[in-house]
N, C-alpha and C positions, 0 to 999 in steps of 0.2 A: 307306661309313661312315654314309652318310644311313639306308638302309633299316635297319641295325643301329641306328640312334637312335630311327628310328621305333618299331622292337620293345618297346625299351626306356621308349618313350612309353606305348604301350599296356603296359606292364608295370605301371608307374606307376600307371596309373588304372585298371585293372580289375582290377589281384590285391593290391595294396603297400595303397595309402590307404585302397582300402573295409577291410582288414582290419581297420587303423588306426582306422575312424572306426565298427565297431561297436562299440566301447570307451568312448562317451561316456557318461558317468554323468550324467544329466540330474536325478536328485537330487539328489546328495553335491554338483557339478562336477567337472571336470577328466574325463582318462580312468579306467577302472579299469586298478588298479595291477596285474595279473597274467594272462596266458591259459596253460594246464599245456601241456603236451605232448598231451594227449588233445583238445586245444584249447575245453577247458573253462574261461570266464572267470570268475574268483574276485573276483567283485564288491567284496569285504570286505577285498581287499586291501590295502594299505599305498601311498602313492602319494608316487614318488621325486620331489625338486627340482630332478636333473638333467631325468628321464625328461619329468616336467611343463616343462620348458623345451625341450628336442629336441622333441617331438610342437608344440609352440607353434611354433617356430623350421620344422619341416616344413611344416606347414598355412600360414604365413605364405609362403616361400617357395614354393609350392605354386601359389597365388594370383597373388604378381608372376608367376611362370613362363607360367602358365597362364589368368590371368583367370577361370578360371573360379570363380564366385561361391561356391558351397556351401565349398568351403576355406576361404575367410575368416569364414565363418558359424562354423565351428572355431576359427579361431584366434580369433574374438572370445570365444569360451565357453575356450579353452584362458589365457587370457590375465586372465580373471579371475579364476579360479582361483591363479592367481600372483599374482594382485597380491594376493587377498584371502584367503589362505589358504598361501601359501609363504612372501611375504614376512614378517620378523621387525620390525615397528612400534617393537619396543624396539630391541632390542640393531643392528636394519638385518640387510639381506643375507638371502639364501635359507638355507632349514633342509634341513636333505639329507634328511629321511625326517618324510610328517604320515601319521596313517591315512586308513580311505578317507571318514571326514566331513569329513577337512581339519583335525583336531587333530594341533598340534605332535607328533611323539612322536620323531624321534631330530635336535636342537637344536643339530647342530654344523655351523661352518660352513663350509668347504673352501674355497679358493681357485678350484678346478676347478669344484666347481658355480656358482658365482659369475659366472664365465666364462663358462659354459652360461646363464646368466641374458638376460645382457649381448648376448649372440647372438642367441637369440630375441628382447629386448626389441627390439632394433637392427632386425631384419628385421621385427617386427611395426610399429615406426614405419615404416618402409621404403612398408608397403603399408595402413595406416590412416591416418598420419598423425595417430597421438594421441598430443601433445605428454606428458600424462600419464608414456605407457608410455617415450618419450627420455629424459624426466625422472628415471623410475626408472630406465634402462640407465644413465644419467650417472652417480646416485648411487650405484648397486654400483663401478661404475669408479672413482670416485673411494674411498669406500671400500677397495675394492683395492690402492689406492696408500697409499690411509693406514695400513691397518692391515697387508695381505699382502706388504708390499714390502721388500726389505732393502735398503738403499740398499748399505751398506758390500760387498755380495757381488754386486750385479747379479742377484737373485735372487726369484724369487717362492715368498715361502713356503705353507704347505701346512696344515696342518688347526688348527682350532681350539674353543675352545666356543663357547658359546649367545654370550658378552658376550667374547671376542673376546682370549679368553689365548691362548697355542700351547699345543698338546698336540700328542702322538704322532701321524707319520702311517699311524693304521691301515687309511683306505680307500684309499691308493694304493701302499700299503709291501705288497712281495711276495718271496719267496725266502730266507727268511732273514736280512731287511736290514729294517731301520724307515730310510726316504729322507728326507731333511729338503728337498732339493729331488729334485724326479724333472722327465723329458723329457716325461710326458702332461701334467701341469700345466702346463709352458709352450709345447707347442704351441695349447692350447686356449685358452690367455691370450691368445698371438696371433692365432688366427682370429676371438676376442671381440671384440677390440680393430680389427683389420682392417673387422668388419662394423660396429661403430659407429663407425670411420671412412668410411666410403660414408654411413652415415645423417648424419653430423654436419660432416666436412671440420672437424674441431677440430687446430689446429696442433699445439698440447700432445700428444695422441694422435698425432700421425704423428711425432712427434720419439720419443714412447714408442716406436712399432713401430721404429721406426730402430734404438733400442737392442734392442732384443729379437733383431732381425735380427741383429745384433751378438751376439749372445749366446748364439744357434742357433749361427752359424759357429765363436765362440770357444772356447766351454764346452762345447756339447753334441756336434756334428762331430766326429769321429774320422775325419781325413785319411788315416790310414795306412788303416781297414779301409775307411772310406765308406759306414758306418754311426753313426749315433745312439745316442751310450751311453744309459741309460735312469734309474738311481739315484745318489744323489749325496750325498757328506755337504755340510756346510755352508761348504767349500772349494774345493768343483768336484771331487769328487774320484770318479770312478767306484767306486761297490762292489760293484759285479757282472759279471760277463764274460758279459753278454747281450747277442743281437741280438732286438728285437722287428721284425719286418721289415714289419707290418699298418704301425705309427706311421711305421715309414720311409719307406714310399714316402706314407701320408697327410701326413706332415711336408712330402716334394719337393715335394709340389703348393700346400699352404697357406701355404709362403716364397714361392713363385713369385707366388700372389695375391696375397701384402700386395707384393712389392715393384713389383707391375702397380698395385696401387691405391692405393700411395703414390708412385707414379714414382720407384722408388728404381733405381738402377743399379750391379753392381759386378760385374763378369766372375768374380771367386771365386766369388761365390754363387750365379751361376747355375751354376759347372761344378757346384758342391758338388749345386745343383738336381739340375742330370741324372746326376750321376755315383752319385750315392744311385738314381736312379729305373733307370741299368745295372746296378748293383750288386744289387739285390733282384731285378731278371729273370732276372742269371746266375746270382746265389747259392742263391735259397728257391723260385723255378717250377717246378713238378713239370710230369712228361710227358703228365700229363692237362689243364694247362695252370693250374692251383689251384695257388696261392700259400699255404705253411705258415707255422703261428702263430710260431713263435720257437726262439731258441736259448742254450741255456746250458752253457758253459763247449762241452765236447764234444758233448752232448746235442739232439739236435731233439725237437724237438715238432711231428708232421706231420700234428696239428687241422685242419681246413680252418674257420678258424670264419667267421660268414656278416659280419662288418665288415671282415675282412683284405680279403675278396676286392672288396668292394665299392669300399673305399680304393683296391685296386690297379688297380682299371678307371678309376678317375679319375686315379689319379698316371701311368700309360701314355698315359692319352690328353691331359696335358699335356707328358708329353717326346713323343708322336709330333707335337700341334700344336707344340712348340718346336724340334723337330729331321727332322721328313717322312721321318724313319726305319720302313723299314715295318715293322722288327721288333716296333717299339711296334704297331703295326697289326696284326700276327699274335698278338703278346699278347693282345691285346685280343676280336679275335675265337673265340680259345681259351679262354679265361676264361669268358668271357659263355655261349659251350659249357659250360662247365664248371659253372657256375652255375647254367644251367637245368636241367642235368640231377640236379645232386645238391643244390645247396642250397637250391632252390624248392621248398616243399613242395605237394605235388601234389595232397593233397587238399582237399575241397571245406572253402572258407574258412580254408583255409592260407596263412601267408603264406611267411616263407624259417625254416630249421632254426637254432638257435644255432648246429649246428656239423655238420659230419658227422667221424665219427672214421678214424685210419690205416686202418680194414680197410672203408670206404668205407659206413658206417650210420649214418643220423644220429642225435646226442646223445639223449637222452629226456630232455629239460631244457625248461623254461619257455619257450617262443617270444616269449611277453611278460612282462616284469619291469623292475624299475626301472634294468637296466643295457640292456637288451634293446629297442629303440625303433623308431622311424620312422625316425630321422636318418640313420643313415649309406648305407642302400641307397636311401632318398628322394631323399638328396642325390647318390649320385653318376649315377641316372636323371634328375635335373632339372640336373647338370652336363652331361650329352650331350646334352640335348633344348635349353639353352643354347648349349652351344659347337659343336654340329654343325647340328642346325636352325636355330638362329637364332631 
């Protein structure tokens, strides 16, 4: 596993970040918002308030992981841009979409990108130490609670305008459903929440992850399949017969960290931990060893898109550290196969595909966009070069 994390090292810093970090707009700030498929960077782009908080939140953690100095040079340029150009002075909280000189232009504000805020800001105090940037992860958080929180349903609610009415949830609502709560808004709440508790050790916060943990098990958990429902009315109520199997096994792994970094303990949740992370290796692993986007009602979807797989290299290789099963180890070495070969894109200054599609071609889709980032294949390369090198 060492020599496989080493790979994975040098993945990291010679193919993933430099792609990432020719993206810096040294005009405008922040990155550019877009690279096409022809890997043409569309300067003029639109620059997202998630996308601008993940590429923040990678370069930070990039830095603790690695020391090495040029990252944090990043994150201090990624981070100003957020503070002075995302954030909303009036109404507070991130604006999900400003153009590429940093004017407001789509003013609503999600609970989810909020959470994305919160993360990066967390990990950028982590490794600057500017009370500043806690200060503002504190204030989204609390925010969060005031505005995004249903007390009565144990719920975190979901989109809103500029000054903080509800409206319809159009950016997380998919299938024929408008979700008034859904399972990615609160996984993300709690890996937000998780990382500004490492930055802050706030009691109030580990009592919140407590409940939330509560609320994976209760609400979102489905015992019978050992899968994660995904859409929800304002009852708990599942409104669609979907497995997303990407959020499943990133879900096993991101209980497993808060309940490591709150010293919480409870034999259910952790079966539920591993029992979701055999569940997705028996159910959605194909023979080439790539893990499929989802499924609905009867239906798959056999996308290979390039976050599922990334997720599922890190949710394997917390059930193989929590259970020295080496199936999780044959996973993992399949995968990571499977990854280099088809979702790395190979040419010069490439970084990985959105997606490669069933008859094994990748997508002709944007490589970088405001959904499309650093985060997830950054992180789950700086989660092995963590848990396995040390």
């Amino acid at each position: 596993m060492k020599q496989l994390a080493a790979e994975i090292k040098e993945h990291l810093e010679q193919k993933i970040l430099p792609f990432w970090m020719n993206l810096k707009d040294e005009k405008n700030g922040g990155f550019y918002g877009e690279v096409d498929y022809s890997l043409r960077i569309e300067e003029e782009a639109d620059k997202g308030g998630i996308a601008t908080a993940r590429f923040l939140w990678t370069f930070s953690a990039a830095y603790r992981v690695t020391n090495n100095e040029k990252y944090l040079e990043y994150a201090n340029h990624l981070y100003a841009f957020l503070r002075d150009k995302l954030y909303d002075r009036i109404h507070r909280g991130i604006y999900w979409l400003v153009d590429f000189r940093g004017k407001p232009k789509d003013t609503r504000k999600h609970v989810y990108a909020q959470s994305f805020a919160i993360y990066a800001l967390s990990e950028y105090y982590r490794v600057s130490r500017s009370r500043e940037a806690l200060d503002l992860a504190m204030e989204i958080y609390h925010l969060i609670e005031e505005k995004g929180y249903d007390n009565q349903n144990q719920a975190y609610m979901e989109e809103f305008d500029r000054s903080w009415h509800p409206v319809d949830n159009e950016m997380l609502s998919e299938n024929g459903v408008m979700a008034e709560i859904t399972m990615n808004t609160h996984i993300h709440v709690l890996e937000a929440y998780t990382n500004l508790y490492k930055a802050t050790y706030d009691q109030a916060l580990k009592q919140r992850l407590t409940d939330l943990l509560h609320v994976h098990y209760q609400n979102i958990y489905d015992e019978k399949t050992k899968f994660l429902n995904v859409f929800f009315d304002k009852e708990w109520q599942s409104l669609v017969d979907m497995k997303s199997f990407g959020h499943d096994i990133e879900a096993s792994w991101l209980m497993d960290e808060t309940m490591k970094t709150i010293n919480f303990h409870d034999s259910n949740y952790d079966k539920m931990i591993l029992d979701i992370a055999y569940n997705v290796a028996d159910y959605a692993i194909q023979e080439d060893g790539s893990l499929i986007n989802e499924q609905i009602n009867e239906e798959y979807d056999y996308t290979r898109i390039w976050w599922v797989q990334a997720e599922a290299m890190v949710g394997f290789l917390n059930a193989y550290q929590n259970t020295d099963d080496p199936k999780f180890e044959q996973l993992i070495i399949k995968l990571w196969d499977y990854i280099k070969q088809n979702i790395v894109d190979k040419r010069k200054h490439g970084e990985w595909y959105w997606s490669v599609e069933a008859n094994g071609k990748p997508t002709e889709r944007s490589v970088g966009e405001p959904w499309k980032t650093s985060y997830h294949n950054s992180r789950f390369c700086l989660e092995f070069i963590e848990r396995v090198l040390g």
